[in-house]
N, C-alpha and C positions, 0 to 999 in steps of 0.2 A: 167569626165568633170571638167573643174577650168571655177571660174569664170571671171577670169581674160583675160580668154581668151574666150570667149560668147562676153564680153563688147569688146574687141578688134576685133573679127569677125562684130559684130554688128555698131561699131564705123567707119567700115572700109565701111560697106554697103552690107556686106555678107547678106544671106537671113540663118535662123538659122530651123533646126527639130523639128517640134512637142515638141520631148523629151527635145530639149534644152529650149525652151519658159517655158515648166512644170516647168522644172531643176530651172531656175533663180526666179521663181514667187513660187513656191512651198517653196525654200530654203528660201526666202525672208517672208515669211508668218510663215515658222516654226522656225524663227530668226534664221537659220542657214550663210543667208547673209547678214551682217550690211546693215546698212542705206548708207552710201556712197560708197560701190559699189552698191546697187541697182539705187540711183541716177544716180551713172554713167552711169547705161544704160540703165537708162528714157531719158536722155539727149544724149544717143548715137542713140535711136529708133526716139528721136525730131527731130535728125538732116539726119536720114537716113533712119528713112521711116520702115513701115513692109508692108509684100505684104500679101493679102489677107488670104495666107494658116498661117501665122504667128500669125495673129488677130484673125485667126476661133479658131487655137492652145490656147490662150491667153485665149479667150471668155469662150471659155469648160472647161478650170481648174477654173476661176474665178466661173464660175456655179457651179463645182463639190465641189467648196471648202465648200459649205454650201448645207443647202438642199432648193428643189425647190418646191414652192407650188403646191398640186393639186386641181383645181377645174372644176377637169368632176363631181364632183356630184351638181354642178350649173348648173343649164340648159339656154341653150344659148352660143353666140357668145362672147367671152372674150376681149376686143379691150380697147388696152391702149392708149392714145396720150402721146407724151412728146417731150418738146421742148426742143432746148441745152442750152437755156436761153438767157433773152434781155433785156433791161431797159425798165418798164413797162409792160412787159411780163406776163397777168396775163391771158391769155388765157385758160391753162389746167379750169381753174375754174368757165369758162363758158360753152366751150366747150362741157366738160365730162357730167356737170347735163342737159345741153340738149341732147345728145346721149344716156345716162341713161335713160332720157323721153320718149325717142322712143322706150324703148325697147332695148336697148344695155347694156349687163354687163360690167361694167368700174370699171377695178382694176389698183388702180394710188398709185404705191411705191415710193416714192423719197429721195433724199437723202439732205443731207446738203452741202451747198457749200460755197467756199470764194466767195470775189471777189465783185464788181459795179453794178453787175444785179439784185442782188435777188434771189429766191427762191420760190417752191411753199409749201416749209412746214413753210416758215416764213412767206410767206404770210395769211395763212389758221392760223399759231401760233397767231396768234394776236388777234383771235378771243376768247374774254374768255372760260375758256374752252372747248374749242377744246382739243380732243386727238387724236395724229396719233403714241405715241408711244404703237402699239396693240400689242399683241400676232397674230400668223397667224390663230390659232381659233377665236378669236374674229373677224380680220380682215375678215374671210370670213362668219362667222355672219352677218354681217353689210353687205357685197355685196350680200348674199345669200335674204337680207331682203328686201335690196332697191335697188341693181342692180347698188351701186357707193359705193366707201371705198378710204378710202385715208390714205395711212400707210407710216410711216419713215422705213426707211433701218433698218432691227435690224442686229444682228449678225448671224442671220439663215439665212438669205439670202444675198448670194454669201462674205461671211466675208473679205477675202483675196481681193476684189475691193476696201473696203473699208479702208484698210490696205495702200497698191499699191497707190489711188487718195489721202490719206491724205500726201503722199511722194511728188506726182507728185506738190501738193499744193506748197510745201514747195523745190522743185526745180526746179519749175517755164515750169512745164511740161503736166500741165494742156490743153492747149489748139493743142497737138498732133494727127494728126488726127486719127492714128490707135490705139492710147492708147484710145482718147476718145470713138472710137467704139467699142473696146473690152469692155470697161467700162458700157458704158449704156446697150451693149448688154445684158453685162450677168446678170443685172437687170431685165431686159424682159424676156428673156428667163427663168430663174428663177421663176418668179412670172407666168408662168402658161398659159400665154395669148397667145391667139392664130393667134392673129393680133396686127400690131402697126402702129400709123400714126404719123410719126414726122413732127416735124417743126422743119426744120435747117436755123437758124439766120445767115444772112448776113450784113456785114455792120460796120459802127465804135460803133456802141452797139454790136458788139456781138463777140465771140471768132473767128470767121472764118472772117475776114476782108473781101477774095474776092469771089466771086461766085464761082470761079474752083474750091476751095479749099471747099466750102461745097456741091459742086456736088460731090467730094471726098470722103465728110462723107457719106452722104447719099447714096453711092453707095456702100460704103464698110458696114455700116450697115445693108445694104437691100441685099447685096452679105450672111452675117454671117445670118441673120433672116432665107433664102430662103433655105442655108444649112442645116439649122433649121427644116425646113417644117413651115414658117410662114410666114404670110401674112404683109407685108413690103411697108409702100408707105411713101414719103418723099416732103413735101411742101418747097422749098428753098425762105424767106420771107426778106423782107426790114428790117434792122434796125440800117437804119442811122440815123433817129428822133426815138424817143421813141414813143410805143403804147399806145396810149390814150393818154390821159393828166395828170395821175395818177402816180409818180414813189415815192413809199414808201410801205411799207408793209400796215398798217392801211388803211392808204389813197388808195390803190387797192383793197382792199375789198370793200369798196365805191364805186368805180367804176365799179368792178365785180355787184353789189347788182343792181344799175344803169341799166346797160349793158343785164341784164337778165330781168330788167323789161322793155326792149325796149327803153330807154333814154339812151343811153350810146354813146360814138364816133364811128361817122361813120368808120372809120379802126378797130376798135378793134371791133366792132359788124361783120362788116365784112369777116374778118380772122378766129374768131370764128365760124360765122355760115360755115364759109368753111371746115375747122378741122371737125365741126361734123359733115356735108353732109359726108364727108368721114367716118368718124366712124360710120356712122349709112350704111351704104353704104356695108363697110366691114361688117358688124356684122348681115349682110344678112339681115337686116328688107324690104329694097328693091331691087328690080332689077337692079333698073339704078339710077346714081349718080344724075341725075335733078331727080327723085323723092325725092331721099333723101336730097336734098338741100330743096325743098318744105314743108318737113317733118319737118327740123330744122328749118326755118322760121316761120312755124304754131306754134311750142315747143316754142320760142320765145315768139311771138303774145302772148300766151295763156295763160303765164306765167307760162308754167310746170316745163321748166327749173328751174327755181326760186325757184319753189316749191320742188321738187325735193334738190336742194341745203339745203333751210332750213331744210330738212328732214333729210338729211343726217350731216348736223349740228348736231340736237337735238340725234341723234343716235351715237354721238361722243363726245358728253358729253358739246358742245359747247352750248353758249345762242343762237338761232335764231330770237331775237330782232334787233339784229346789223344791220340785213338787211334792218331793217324799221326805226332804231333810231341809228344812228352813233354817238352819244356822248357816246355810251354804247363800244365805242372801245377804243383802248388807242389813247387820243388826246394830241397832242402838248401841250406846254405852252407858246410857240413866232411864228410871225410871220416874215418872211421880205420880202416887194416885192424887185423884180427886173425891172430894167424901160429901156425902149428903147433908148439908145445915141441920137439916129436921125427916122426919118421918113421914111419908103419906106416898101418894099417887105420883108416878112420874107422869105429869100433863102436856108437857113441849120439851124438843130439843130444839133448840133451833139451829141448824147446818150450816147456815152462813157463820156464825159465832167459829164451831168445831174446826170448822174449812179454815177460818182464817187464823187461829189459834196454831192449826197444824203449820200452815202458811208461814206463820210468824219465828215457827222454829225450823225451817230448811224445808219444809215439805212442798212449798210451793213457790211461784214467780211474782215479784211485785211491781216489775219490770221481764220485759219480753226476754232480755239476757241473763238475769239472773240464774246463777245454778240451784240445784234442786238437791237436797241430801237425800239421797232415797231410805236411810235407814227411819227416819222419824214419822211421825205422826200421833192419832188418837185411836187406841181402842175402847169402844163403848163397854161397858160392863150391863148396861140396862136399856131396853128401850121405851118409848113413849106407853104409858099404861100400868109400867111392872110398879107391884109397892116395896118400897125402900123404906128401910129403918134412918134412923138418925144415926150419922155415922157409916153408913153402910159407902162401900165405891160405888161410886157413878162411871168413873173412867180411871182412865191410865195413860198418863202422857209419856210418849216415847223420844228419846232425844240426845244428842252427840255433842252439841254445847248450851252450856247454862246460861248462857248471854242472856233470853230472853223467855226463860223458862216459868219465871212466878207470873209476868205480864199475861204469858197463853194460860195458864194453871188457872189465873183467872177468869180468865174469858170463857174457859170450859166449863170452870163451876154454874158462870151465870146465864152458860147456855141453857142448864137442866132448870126447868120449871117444877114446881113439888107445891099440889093439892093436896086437900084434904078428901076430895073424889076421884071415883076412880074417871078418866075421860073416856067421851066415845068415840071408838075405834073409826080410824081416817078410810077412806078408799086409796088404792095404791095406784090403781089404773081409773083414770078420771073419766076420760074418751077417748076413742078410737074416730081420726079423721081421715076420710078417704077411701 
């Protein structure tokens, strides 16, 4: 095989063998093929697509390149959620410690990413002392003890994705729908789980702008899981405003902490308790998915989730005061509100704007190495529908230097849209695939 002629099959829209997908990903991992032909044919799969038997091919090597956790000697149902990410997105970290409550083991690996959304190990990073860089004994320590762990990507597990995604980063191939599937898959698959519920983000906050295009993913995910023998189900969700009112690392852990004691926004309590009627739903504690919605609603009420969470804090090396005293996290040093030009209808936020505004001031990556301020971000004062006076805040930018504070101040203004009607209310949950 050349590789030169893979990228030009690929480039062409040919469909490539098992042996060829190995051939390119295998040769690229043992630096046998530079960086810019592998680019080339991230950027040749961007624009032509792989068909399902391509990504299963993909998924398998990326699995075998590392080794794959075992935990049957954990008793119970293994069920991870993970979302493809959103502004505001701090879901897994509700979610997971109410499905853990009920009874469900929740093993949550993630990885680090660029980009305007965020993350959930930079979210959870912000907590002093927090650890998620484990070993995979320790990590299953910690699930075996309290039934939730939350670990970063190390290099035992699936190494060569992580190799592949810091490429994609950096030639702008990131948001691919069969790269991103073979990607997360072989994350999952890896770590051992027997079930997954994702949340695939739709909308101008998220990688997948239209809805066909993340019935897409999640179809091609829940095709590679089912290959698998796993259990596969996909929420296709809004995220053209951002969830909750929270978009900043610090600042969403406040609002996770909120949200788990039953004060939190209605959408993002919401969405939540939906992910883990589903997770609790798979992970066999009930029969039928209205039990299990009843289930996570009671874990809510009762504050197990919460508890739960803190537990799993203190078994991670984190303080679990932050839940109850948010000075104890990293806080800003400036504020700036944002005010409404005129009076009327809040009609659109748009979350890519918010995301990259937060982005712009430390809250995010614009580069795979870039560090992350965890004290900054946007709290929303309003969302899509409420009526605003002239003058009234829209938001509040949160931030530790001025460098680039009027540039996002602006971006955030011209995120809010203002009608003179009132708009019709979105759906938050679009479809359920699988």
């Amino acid at each position: 095989m050349r590789t030169t002629d893979l990228i030009h099959q690929k480039r062409e829209g040919e469909e490539l063998s098992a042996e060829e997908i190995v051939y390119m990903v295998d040769g690229y991992s043992r630096g046998e093929i530079p960086d810019f032909q592998m680019a080339a044919f991230l950027m040749a799969v961007y624009f032509s697509g792989m068909s399902e038997d391509e990504a299963t091919a993909m998924t398998d090597y990326l699995v075998r390149s590392g080794d794959s956790l075992d935990l049957s000697d954990i008793p119970g149902v293994k069920v991870e959620k993970y979302s493809t990410g959103g502004v505001g997105d701090k879901t897994t970290l509700i979610a997971a410690p109410i499905a853990a409550a009920a009874g469900v083991v929740v093993p949550i690996i993630a990885s680090r990413t660029s980009g305007f959304m965020g993350n959930t190990l930079d979210k959870i990073g912000s907590i002093p002392g927090f650890r998620t860089d484990l070993s995979l004994e320790d990590f299953k320590a910690v699930l075996k003890a309290h039934g939730l762990a939350f670990m970063q990507q190390n290099q035992d597990i699936a190494p060569a994705d992580e190799r592949v995604y810091a490429l994609r980063d950096l030639s702008s191939t990131v948001d691919s729908i069969p790269l991103m599937a073979s990607s997360i898959m072989s994350k999952k698959l890896a770590a051992g789980v027997d079930a997954v519920i994702f949340d695939v983000k739709v909308g101008a906050g998220a990688h997948m702008k239209k809805q066909l295009d993340a019935r897409r993913l999640a179809q091609m995910m829940i095709t590679i899981g089912r290959r698998a023998d796993k259990r596969i189900q996909a929420l296709i969700t809004d995220m053209n405003q951002p969830i909750g009112f929270a978009i900043g690392n610090a600042l969403e852990i406040m609002e996770v902490s909120q949200t788990l004691q039953n004060m939190g926004p209605s959408d993002l309590t919401r969405i939540s308790l939906e992910l883990a009627a589903r997770m609790i739903h798979f992970g066999k504690v009930t029969k039928t998915l209205d039990e299990a919605r009843e289930i996570a609603q009671n874990k809510l009420i009762d504050l197990s989730g919460y508890r739960k969470f803190k537990e799993v804090i203190t078994a991670q090396g984190g303080n679990p005061q932050v839940m109850d005293r948010f000075e104890l996290l990293p806080n800003a040093m400036g504020a700036r509100e944002i005010f409404s030009p005129r009076g009327g209808f809040v009609s659109a936020i748009n979350a890519e704007d918010i995301g990259r505004a937060a982005a712009m001031i430390g809250g995010g990556r614009e580069i795979f190495s870039d560090e992350v301020d965890p004290a900054v971000g946007v709290i929303l004062e309003v969302k899509t529908g409420a009526r605003v006076d002239s003058g009234s805040v829209l938001a509040r930018l949160y931030y530790t230097n001025e460098e680039r504070v009027e540039e996002a101040a602006e971006m955030v203004e011209d995120a809010f849209r203002i009608s003179n009607s009132e708009p019709e209310s979105r759906e938050l949950i679009l479809e359920v695939v699988g």
